[in-house]
C-alpha positions in Angstrom: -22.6 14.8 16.4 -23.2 15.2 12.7 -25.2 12.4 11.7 -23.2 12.1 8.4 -19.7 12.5 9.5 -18.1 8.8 9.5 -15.3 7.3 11.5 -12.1 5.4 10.7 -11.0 2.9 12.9 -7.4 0.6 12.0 -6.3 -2.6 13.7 -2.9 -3.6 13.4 -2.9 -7.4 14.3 -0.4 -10.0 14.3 -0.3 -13.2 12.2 1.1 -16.7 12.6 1.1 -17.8 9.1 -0.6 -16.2 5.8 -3.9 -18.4 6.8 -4.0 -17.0 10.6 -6.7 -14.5 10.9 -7.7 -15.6 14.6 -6.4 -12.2 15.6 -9.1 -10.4 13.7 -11.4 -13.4 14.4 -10.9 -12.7 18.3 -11.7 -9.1 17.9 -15.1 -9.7 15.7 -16.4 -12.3 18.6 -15.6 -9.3 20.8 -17.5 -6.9 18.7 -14.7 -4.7 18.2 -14.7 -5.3 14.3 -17.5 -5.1 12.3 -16.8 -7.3 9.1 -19.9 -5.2 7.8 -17.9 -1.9 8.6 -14.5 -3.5 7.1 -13.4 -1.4 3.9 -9.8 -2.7 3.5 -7.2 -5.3 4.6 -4.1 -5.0 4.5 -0.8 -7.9 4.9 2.4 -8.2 5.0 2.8 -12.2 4.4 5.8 -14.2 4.6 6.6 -15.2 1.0 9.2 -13.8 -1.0 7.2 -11.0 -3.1 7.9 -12.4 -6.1 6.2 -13.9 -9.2 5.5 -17.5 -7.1 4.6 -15.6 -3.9 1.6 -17.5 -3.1 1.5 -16.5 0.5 -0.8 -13.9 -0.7 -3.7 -15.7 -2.5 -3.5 -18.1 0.8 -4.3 -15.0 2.7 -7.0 -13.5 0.5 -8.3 -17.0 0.6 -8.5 -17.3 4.3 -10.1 -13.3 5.3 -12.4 -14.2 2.3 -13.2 -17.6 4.1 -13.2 -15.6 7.3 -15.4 -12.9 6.2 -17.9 -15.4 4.4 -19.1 -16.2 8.0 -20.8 -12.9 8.4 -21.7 -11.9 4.7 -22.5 -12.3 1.5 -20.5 -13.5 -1.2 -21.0 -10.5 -3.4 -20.5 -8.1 -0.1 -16.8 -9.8 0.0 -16.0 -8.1 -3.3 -16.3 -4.7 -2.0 -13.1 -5.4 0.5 -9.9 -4.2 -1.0 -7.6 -6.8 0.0 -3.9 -5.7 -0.9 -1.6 -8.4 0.3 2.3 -7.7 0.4 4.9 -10.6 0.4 8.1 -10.3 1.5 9.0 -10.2 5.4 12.6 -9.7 4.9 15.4 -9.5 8.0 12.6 -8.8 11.1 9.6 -7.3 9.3 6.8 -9.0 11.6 3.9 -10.5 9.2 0.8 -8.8 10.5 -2.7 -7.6 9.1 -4.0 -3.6 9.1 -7.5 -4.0 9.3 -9.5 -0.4 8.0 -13.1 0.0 8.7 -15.8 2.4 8.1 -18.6 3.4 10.9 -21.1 6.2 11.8 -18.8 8.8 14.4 -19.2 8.9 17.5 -18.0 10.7 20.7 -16.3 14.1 20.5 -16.9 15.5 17.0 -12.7 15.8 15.8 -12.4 16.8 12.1 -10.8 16.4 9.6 -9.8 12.9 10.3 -8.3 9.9 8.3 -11.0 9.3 5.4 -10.9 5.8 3.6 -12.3 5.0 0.0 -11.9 2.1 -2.3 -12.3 1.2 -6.2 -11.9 -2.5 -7.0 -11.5 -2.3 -10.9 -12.8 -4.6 -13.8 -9.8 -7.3 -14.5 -7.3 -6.3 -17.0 -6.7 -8.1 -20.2 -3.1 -8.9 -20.2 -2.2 -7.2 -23.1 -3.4 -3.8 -20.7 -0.7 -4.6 -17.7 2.0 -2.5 -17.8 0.5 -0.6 -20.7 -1.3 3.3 -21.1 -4.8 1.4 -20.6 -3.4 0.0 -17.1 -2.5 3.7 -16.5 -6.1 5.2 -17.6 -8.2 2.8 -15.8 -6.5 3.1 -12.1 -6.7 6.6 -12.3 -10.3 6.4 -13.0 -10.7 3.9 -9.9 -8.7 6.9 -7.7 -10.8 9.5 -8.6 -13.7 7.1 -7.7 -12.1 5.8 -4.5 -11.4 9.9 -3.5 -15.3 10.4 -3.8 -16.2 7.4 -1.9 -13.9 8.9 1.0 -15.2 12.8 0.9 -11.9 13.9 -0.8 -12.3 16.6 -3.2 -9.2 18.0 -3.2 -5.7 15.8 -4.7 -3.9 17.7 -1.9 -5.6 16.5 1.2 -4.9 12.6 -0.2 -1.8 11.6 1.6 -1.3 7.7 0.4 -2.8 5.3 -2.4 -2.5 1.8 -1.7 -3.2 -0.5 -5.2 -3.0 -4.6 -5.3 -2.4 -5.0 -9.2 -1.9 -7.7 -11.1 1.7 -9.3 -13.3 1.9 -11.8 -16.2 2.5 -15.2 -15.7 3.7 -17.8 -18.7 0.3 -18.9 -19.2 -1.4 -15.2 -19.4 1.3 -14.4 -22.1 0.5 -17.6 -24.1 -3.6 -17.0 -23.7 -2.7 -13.0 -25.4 -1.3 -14.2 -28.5 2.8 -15.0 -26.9 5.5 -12.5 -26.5 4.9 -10.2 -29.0 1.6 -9.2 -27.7 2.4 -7.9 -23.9 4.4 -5.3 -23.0 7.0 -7.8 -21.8 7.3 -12.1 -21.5 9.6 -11.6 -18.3 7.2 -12.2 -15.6 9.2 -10.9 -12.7 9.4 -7.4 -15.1 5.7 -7.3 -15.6 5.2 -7.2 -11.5 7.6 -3.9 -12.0 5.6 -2.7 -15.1 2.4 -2.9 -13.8 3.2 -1.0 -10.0 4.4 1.5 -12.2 2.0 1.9 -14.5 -0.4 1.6 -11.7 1.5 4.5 -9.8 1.5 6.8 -12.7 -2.1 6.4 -12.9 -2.3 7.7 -9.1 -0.2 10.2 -10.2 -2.6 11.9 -13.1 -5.4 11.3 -11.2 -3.7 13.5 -8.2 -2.7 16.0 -11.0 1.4 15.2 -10.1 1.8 14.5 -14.0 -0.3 15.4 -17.0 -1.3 12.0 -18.8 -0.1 13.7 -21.9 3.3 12.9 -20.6 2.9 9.4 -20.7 3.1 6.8 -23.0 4.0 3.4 -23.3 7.8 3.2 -23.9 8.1 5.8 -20.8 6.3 3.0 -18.1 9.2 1.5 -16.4 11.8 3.6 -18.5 11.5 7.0 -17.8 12.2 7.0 -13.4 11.9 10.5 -13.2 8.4 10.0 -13.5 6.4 9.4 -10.5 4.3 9.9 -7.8 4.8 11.1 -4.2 1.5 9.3 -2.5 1.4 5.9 -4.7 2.2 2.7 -3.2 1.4 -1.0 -5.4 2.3 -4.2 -5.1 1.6 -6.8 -7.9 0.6 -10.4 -7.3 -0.6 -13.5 -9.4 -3.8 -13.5 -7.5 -6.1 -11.1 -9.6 -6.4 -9.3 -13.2 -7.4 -6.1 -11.8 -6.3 -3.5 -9.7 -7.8 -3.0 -5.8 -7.2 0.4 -4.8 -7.2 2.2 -1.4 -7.2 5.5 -0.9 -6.2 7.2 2.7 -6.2 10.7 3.3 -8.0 13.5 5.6 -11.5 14.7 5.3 -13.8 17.1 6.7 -16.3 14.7 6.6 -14.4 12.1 8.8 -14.3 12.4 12.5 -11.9 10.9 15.2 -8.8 10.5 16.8 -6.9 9.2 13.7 -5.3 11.0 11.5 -2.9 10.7 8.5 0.6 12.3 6.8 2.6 11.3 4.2 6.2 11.6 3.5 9.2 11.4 1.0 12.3 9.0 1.3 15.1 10.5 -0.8 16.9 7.4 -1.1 16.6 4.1 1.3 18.8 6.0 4.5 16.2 9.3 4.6 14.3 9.3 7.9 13.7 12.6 8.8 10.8 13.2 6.1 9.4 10.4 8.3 10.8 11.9 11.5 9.1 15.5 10.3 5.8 13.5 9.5 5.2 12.1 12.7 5.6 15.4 14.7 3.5 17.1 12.3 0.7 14.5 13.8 2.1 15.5 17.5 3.8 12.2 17.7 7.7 12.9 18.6 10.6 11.7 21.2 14.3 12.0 21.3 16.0 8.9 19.8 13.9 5.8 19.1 10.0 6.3 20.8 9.4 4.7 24.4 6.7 2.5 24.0 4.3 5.7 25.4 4.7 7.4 21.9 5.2 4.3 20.2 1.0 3.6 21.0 0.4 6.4 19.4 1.5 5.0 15.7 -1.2 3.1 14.2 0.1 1.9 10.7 3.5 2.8 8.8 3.2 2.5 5.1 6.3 2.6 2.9 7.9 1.5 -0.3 11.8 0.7 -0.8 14.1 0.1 -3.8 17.3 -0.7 -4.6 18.8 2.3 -6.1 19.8 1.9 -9.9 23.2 3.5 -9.5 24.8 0.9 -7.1 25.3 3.5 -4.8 23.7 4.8 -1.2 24.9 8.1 -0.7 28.3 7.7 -2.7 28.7 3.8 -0.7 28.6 1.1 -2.9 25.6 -1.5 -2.8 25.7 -4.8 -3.9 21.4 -5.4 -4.4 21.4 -5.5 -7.9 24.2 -7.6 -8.1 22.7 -10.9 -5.9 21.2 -13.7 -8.3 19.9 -15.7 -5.4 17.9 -13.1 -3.8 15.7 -10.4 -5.3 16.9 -6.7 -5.0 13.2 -5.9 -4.0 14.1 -8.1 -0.8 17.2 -6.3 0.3 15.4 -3.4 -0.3 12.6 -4.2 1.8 14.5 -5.5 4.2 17.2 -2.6 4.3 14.2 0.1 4.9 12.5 -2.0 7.5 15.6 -2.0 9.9 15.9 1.6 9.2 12.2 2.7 10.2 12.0 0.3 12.7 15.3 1.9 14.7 13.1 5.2 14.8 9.8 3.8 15.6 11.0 0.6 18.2 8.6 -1.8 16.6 8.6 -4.3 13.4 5.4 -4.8 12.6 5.8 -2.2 8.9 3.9 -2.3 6.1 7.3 -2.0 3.9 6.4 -3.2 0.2 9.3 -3.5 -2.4 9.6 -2.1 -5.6 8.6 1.1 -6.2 9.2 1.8 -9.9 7.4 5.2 -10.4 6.7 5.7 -7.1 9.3 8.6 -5.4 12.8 9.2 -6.7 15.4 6.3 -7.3 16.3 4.7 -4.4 13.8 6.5 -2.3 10.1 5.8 -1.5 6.6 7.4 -0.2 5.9 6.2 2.9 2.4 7.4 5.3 2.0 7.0 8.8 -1.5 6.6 10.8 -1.4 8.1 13.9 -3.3 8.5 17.1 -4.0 11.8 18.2 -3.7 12.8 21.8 -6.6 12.8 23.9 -9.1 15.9 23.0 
């Protein structure tokens, strides 16, 4: 075994509430985490995703809290922590735990590779603007480095936690006239975009040239294929995760990504699995269902009204979100394939695949060597 090749391991764990980590906890007492090893966290909390979502600080709070036990306050920072509200019809709240370690056992390359870039915070008047776009895909070229990716190809999925505007950020920048927009709920939209384009240039899927302010948001033709964020109140600056494969990684876990057309396109997702020798007729017995790690996806409401010619009414609800029908229209779609609800499906995906559609990545396990 190489000395230098390194390992990703994932733990998908269940949560009660956005403060339950006892499921990690359980695992670190059993010495199957290292909190030293620990690169990422990922959650799907039960809030509603929006501007007031505060499921998802609670969360950071408590793995921060949980984490503290066994490190150092300045180690904590180096965790990307990427919390996703929103746990619409049966999405099941859960954690994706990534971690890091030395390989061992039979030498199996390439395998899933992890990096991650937390960036400097953002003034406001950057969110949603060229310099948001500039600086994350600075931290993705950093974060491919960190994981042993030289190539844009072999990166399958970018997961970012990016910040939105709230009242008082807009007053503290000078009022409305200063930030790209005063609408809070719209700055969550403007900032996962401008945070997916920047994945996008620094994957070479669009030339920076391209871009400009007035196109963030506007111009949907724009995007990337691999770049999945999620804005919350609970930072100024972007946390960004990169997965893909690596020669330089060794195990049984590997990675592909996909493209959703529009919110009703499962066989990208179908195709993706078998590529990673995970396949069964109709939706998977739980045999090949063991064999799926993590799903990874993003959903929107399409802007036309319309799924494949029928009418919609998501955009049309002033009660509910359409990032929450989305998230929860997807989620009963992938979960039909896969037999299982516990789906990292994040909602709005502004810049990230086609309208209506959405990247999505799936982890699996491969079969014994």
């Amino acid at each position: 075994m190489d000395p230098l090749l390194r390992e990703a391991r994932v733990h998908r764990l269940p949560m009660s509430s956005p403060d339950d980590t006892s499921a990690i906890e359980t695992l670190v007492e059993q010495g199957k985490i290292d909190p030293k090893a620990v690169v990422a966290v990922l959650g799907k909390t039960e809030g509603n995703g929006c501007v007031n979502d505060f499921t998802r600080g609670y969360a950071v709070q408590s793995l921060r809290f949980l984490f503290g036990r066994y490190m150092e306050p300045a180690d904590l920072d180096r965790i990307c922590m990427v919390m996703s509200g929103g746990t619409e019809g049966a999405l099941s709240p859960h954690w994706i735990v990534l971690e890091a370690l030395p390989a061992t056992g039979v030498t199996q390359t390439p395998a899933l590779a992890l990096g991650v870039h937390v960036t400097e915070d953002f003034a406001p008047v950057e969110i949603g603007r060229m310099a948001q776009v500039t600086k994350v895909a600075d931290g993705v070229r950093k974060a491919m480095v960190q994981a042993g990716i030289s190539d844009p190809k072999d990166v399958h999925f970018v997961q970012i936690k990016c910040p939105l505007l709230t009242a008082e950020r807009v007053r503290a920048a000078g009022g409305a006239h200063a930030v790209a927009t005063a609408d809070t709920l719209r700055s969550m939209g403007l900032s996962r975009g401008a945070s997916a384009l920047g994945v996008a240039v620094a994957l070479g899927e669009i030339d920076e040239t391209a871009l400009s302010d007035t196109a963030i948001g506007d111009d949907l033709s724009l995007y990337s294929t691999r770049a999945s964020c999620s804005a919350g109140v609970e930072l100024m600056g972007c946390e960004i995760l990169v997965m893909g494969m690596s020669d330089m990684w060794s195990g049984p876990l590997t990675i592909g990504h996909a493209l959703m057309r529009d919110a009703l396109d499962i066989d990208p997702i179908r195709e993706t699995l078998s590529n990673l020798g995970i396949s069964a007729p109709g939706q998977f017995p739980e045999e090949t269902r063991e064999r799926v790690t993590a799903v990874l996806v993003k959903a929107e409401a399409s802007k036309s009204g319309h799924a494949r010619g029928f009418r919609h009414t998501m955009l049309d609800d002033s009660d509910i979100s359409s990032t929450r029908h989305a998230r929860g229209f997807v989620a009963g779609v992938l979960a039909g394939l896969i037999g299982q609800t516990e789906l990292f499906v994040s909602g709005g995906a502004e810049h990230q695949g086609p309208d209506g559609g959405g990247p999505c990545a799936v982890i699996g396990r491969r079969s014994d060597p």
